[in-house]
C-alpha positions as CSV (number, residue, x, y, z in Angstrom):
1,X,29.6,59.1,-145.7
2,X,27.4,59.0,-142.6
3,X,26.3,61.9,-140.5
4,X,28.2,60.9,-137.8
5,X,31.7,60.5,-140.1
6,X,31.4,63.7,-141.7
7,X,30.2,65.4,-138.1
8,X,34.1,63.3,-136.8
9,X,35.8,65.0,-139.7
10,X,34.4,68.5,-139.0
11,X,35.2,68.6,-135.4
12,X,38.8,67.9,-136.8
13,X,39.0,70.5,-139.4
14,X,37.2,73.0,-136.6
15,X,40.7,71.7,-134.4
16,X,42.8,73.9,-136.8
17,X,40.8,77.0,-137.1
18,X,40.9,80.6,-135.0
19,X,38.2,82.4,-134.4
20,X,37.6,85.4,-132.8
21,X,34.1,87.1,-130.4
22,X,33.2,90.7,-130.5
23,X,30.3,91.6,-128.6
24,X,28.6,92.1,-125.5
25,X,30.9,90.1,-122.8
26,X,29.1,89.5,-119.7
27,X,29.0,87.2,-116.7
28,X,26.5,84.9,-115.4
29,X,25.6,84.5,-111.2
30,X,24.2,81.9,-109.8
31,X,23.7,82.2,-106.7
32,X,22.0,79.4,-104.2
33,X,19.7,80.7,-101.3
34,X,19.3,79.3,-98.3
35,X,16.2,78.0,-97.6
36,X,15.5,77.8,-93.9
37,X,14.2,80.8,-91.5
38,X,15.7,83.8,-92.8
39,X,17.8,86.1,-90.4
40,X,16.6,89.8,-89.8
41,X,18.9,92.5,-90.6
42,X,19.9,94.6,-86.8
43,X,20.1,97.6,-88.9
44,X,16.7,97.5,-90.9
45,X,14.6,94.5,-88.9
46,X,14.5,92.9,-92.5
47,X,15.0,89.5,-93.3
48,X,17.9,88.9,-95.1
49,X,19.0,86.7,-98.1
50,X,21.6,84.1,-97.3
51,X,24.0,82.8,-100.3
52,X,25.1,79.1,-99.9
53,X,26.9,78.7,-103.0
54,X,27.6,81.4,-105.7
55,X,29.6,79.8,-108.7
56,X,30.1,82.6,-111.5
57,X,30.5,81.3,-116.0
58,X,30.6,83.3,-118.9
59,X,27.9,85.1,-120.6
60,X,26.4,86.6,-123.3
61,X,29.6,86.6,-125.9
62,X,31.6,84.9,-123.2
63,X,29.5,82.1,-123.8
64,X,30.2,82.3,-127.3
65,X,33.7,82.3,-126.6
66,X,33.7,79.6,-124.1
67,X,31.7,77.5,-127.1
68,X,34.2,78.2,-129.3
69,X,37.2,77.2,-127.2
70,X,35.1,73.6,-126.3
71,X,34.7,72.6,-129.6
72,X,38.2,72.6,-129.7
73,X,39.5,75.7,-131.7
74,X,43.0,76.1,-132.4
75,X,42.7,79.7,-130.9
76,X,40.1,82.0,-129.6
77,X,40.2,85.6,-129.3
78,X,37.9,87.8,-127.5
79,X,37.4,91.7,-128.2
80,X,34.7,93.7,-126.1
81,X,34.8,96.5,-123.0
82,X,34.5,95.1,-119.1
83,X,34.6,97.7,-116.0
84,X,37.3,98.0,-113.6
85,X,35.1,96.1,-111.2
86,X,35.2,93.0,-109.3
87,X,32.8,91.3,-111.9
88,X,35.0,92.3,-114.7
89,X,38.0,90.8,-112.9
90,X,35.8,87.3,-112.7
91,X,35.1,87.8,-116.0
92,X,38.4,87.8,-117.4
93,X,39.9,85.0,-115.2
94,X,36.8,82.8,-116.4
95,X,37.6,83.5,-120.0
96,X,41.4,82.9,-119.6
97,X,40.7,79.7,-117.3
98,X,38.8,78.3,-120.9
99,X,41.4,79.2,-122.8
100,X,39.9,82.4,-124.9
101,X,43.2,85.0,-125.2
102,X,41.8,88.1,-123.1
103,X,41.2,91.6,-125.8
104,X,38.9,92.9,-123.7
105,X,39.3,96.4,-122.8
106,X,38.8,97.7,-119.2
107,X,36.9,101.3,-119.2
108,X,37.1,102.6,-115.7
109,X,34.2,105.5,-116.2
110,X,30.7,104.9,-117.0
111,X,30.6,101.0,-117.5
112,X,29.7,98.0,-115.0
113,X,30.5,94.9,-116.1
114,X,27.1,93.4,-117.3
115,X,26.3,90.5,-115.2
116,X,23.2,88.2,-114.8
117,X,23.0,87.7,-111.2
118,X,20.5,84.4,-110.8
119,X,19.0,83.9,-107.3
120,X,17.8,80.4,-106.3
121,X,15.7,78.9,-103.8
122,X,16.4,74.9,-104.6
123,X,15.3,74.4,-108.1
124,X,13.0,77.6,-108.6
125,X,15.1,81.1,-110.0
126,X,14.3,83.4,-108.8
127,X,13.8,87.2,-109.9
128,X,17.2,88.3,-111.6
129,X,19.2,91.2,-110.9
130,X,21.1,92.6,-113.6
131,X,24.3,95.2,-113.8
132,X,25.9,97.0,-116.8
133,X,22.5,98.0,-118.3
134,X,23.3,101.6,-118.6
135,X,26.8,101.5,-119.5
136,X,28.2,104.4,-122.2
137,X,30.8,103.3,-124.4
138,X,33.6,106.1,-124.5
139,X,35.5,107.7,-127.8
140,X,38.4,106.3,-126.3
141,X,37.3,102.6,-125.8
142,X,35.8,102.6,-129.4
143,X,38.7,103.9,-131.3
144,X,40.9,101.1,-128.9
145,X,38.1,98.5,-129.8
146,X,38.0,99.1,-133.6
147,X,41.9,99.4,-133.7
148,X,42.5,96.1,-132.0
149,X,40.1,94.5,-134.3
150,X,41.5,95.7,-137.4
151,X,45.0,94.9,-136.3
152,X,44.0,91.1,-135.2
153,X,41.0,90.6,-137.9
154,X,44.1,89.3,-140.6
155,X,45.5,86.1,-138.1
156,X,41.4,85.0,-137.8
157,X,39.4,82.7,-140.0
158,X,36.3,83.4,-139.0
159,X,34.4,86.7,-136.1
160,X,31.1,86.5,-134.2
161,X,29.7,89.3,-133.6
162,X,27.5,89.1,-130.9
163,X,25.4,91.9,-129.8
164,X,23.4,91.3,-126.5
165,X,22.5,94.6,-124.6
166,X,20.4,97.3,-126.0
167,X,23.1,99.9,-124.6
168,X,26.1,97.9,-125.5
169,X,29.6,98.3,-127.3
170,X,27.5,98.4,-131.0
171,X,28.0,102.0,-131.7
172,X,27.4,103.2,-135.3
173,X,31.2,103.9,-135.9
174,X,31.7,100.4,-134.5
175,X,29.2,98.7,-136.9
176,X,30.2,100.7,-139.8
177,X,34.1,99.5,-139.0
178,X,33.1,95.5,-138.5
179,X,30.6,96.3,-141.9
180,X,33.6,97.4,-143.7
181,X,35.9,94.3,-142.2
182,X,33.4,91.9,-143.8
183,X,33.5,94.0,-147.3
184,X,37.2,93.5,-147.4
185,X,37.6,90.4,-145.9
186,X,35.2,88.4,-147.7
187,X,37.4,85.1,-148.2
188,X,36.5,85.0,-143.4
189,X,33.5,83.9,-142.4
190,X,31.5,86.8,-140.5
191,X,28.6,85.9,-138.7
192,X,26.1,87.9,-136.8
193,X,23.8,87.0,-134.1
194,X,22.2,90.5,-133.2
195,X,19.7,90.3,-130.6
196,X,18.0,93.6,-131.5
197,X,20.4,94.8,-134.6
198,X,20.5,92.8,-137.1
199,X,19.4,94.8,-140.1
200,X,22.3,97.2,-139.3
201,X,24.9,94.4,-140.5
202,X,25.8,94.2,-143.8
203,X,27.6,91.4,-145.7
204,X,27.8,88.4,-142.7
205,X,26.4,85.4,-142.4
206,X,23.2,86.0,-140.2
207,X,21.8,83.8,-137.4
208,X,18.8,84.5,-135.6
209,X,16.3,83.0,-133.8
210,X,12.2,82.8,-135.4
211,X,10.7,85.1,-132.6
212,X,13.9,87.2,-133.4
213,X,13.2,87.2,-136.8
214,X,9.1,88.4,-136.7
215,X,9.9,91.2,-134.6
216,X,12.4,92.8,-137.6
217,X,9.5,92.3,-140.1
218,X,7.0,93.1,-137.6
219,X,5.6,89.8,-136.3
220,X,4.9,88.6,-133.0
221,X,5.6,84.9,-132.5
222,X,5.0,83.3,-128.9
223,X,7.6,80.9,-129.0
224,X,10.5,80.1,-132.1
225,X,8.1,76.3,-132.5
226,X,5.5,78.8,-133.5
227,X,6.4,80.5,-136.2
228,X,4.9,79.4,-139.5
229,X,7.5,77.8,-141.9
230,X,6.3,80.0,-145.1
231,X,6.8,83.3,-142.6
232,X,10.1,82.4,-141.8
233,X,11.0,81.5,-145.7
234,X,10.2,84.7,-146.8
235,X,12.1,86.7,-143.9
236,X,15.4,84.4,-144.2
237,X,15.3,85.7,-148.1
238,X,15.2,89.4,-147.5
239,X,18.0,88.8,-145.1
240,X,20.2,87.3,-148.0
241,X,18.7,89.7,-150.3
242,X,20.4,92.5,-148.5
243,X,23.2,90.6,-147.2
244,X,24.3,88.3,-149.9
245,X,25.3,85.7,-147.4
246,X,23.6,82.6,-145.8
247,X,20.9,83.1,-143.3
248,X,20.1,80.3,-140.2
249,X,17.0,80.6,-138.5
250,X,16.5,78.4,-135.3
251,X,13.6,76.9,-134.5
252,X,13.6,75.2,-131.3
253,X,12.7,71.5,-131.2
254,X,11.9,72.3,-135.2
255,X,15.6,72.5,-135.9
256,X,16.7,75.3,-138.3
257,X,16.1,76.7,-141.3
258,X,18.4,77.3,-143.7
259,X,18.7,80.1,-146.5
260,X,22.0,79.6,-148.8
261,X,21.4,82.3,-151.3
262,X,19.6,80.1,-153.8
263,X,18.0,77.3,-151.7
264,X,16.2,76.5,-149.1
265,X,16.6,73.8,-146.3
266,X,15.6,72.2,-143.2
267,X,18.1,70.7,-140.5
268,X,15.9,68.9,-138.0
269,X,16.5,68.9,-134.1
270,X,18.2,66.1,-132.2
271,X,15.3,64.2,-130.3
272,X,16.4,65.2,-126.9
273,X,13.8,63.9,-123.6
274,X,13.3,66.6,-120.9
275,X,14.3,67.8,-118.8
276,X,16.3,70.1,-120.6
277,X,17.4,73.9,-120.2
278,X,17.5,76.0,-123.4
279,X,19.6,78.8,-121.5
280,X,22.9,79.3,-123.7
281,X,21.8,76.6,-126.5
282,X,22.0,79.8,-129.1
283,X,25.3,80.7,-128.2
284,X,26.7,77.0,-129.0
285,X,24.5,77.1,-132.6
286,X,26.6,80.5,-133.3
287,X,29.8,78.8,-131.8
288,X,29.2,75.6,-133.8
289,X,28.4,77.3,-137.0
290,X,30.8,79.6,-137.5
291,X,33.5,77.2,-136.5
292,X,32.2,74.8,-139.1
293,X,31.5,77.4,-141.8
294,X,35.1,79.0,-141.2
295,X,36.5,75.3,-141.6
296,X,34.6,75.3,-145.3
297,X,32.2,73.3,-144.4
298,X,28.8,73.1,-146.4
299,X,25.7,75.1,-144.6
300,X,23.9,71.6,-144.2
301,X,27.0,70.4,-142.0
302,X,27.4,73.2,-140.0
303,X,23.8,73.2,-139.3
304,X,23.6,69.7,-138.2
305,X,26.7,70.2,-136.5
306,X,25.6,72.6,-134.5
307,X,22.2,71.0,-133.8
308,X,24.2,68.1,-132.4
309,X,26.2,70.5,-130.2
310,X,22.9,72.2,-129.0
311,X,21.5,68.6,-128.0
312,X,24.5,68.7,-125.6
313,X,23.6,72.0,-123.7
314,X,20.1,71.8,-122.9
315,X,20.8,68.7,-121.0
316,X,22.8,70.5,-118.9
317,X,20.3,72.2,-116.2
318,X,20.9,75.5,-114.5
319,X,24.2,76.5,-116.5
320,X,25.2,77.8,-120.0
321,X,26.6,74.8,-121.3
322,X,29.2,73.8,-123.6
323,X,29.9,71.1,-125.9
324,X,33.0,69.3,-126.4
325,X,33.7,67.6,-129.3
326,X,33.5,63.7,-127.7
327,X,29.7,65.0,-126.5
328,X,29.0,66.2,-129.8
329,X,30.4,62.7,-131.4
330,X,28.1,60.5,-129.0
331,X,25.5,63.0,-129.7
332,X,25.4,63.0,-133.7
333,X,24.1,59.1,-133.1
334,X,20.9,60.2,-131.5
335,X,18.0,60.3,-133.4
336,X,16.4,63.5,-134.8
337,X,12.6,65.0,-134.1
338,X,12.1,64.0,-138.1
339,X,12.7,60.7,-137.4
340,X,10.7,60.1,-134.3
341,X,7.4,62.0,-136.4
């Protein structure tokens, strides 16, 4: 069976499972500047920043989500904490206008939603402004979080945990309860993609990126191309040492490497030309995998799955992109950076 048949007959089985996102739900801002003589404030004299278009996506685990629900899931459930805020209003209508079914719990005190706000002057971003970075999780909205998990966790086949923000929803009660969901659920796929947390999560899958995975063994890699292969080994090991489960490591253009417990393997990238936009590509690896692993497939599949689904988003400039399963069909025929060496 070809690549592209048994990528055909993933997608399918993917069409059938339900998956749900707990994590760090944010939203992403883009908005346009205008670009001619700026206007000066009466009040302050100042010149002022003019917004010519603002168009508003999900982020962080909302992109997740919104990955998850383009590949074509049967359902997609989302469980996290927005403010009672404007943002976290946009938030939720984006995530039900993509078809993810809204847990997200609104705390009125002491959280912001977190957003990404991304200023541009015609092609060039500028500097980003950022909400929700301070936010405090209350005892209330964790005991609601963790109940609401545990109550849904048994219709799911598969959660992502997501974690995104250093001051996020991750408490220690809420990693010890998703820790304990994974002990005695083992028959779901778990997977984790913990930006700064991962050695706190026991007994999930594990995705991470190879700059990601220096800094927890205490090496500093520029960029993820630059991370020696034998490093990266070693650290995918110790991972499934502790966890028992599969570990992906992404490596930019290199692909991913793969750690099933026993093994070790390389899926290469998809030779994609510039220009191309890495900006949510992780989120659609995590989206892809799980999706595929949930649906049984092997950890060679889900990994070129999900390298197919990534060759879809970076082409897609100034957004966090998604991948529906007709992209990720036309793009399983393209060749891969192995082949083009």
């Amino acid at each position: 069976m070809t690549s592209t048949t048994r990528i055909a007959a993933l997608l399918e089985s993917i069409s059938l499972m339900s998956l749900g996102v707990v994590g760090d739900f944010c939203l992403d801002a883009y908005w346009q500047l205008d670009e001619g003589p700026p206007e000066l404030s009466l009040e302050t004299g100042k010149p002022t920043h003019a917004v010519t278009v603002q168009r508003y996506s999900p982020g962080g685990a909302g992109n997740v989500a919104h990955n998850l629900a383009a590949l074509g899931t049967r359902k997609v459930l989302a469980f996290g904490i927005v403010g009672d805020d404007l943002f976290g209003a946009e938030l939720r209508k984006q995530m039900s206008a993509v078809g993810v079914e809204d847990g997200l719990i609104v705390q009125e005190d002491d959280w912001h939603t977190p957003v990404y706000a991304k200023p541009y002057r015609g092609a060039e971003e500028q500097n980003r402004i950022d909400f929700g970075r301070f936010n405090m999780l209350t005892e209330e909205s964790e005991h609601s979080l963790i109940s609401h998990i545990k109550e849904k966790i048994k219709t799911l086949d598969g959660l992502i945990v997501n974690q995104q923000l250093p001051r996020s929803i991750f408490t220690q009660r809420v990693v010890d309860a998703l820790n304990s969901l994974a002990q005695t659920w083992p028959q779901k796929v778990f997977l984790v993609d913990a930006r700064d947390r991962i050695p706190d999560f026991q007994f999930m899958v594990t995705k991470l990126n190879a700059v990601e995975a220096g800094r927890i063994f205490g090496k500093k890699y520029e960029v993820n191309e630059s991370a020696p292969l034998e490093d990266l080994e070693e650290i995918a090991k110790k991972i499934s040492d502790r966890t028992k489960k599969p570990v992906f490591v992404t490596r930019g253009r290199r692909g991913i490497l793969i750690y099933d417990g026993s093994a070790l393997a390389e899926v290469p990238a998809l030779d994609v030309p510039e220009p191309t936009d890495p900006v949510g590509a992780g989120d659609t690896v995590v989206a892809a995998l799980a999706a595929s692993l949930s649906a049984k497939s092997d950890v060679h599949d889900a990994a070129l799955l999900a390298m197919c689904a990534a060759a879809v988003t970076v082409r897609k400039l100034r957004q966090t992109g998604t991948a529906s399963p007709a992209e990720i069909r036309n793009a399983s025929e393209i060749p891969t950076t192995s082949d083009q060496s």
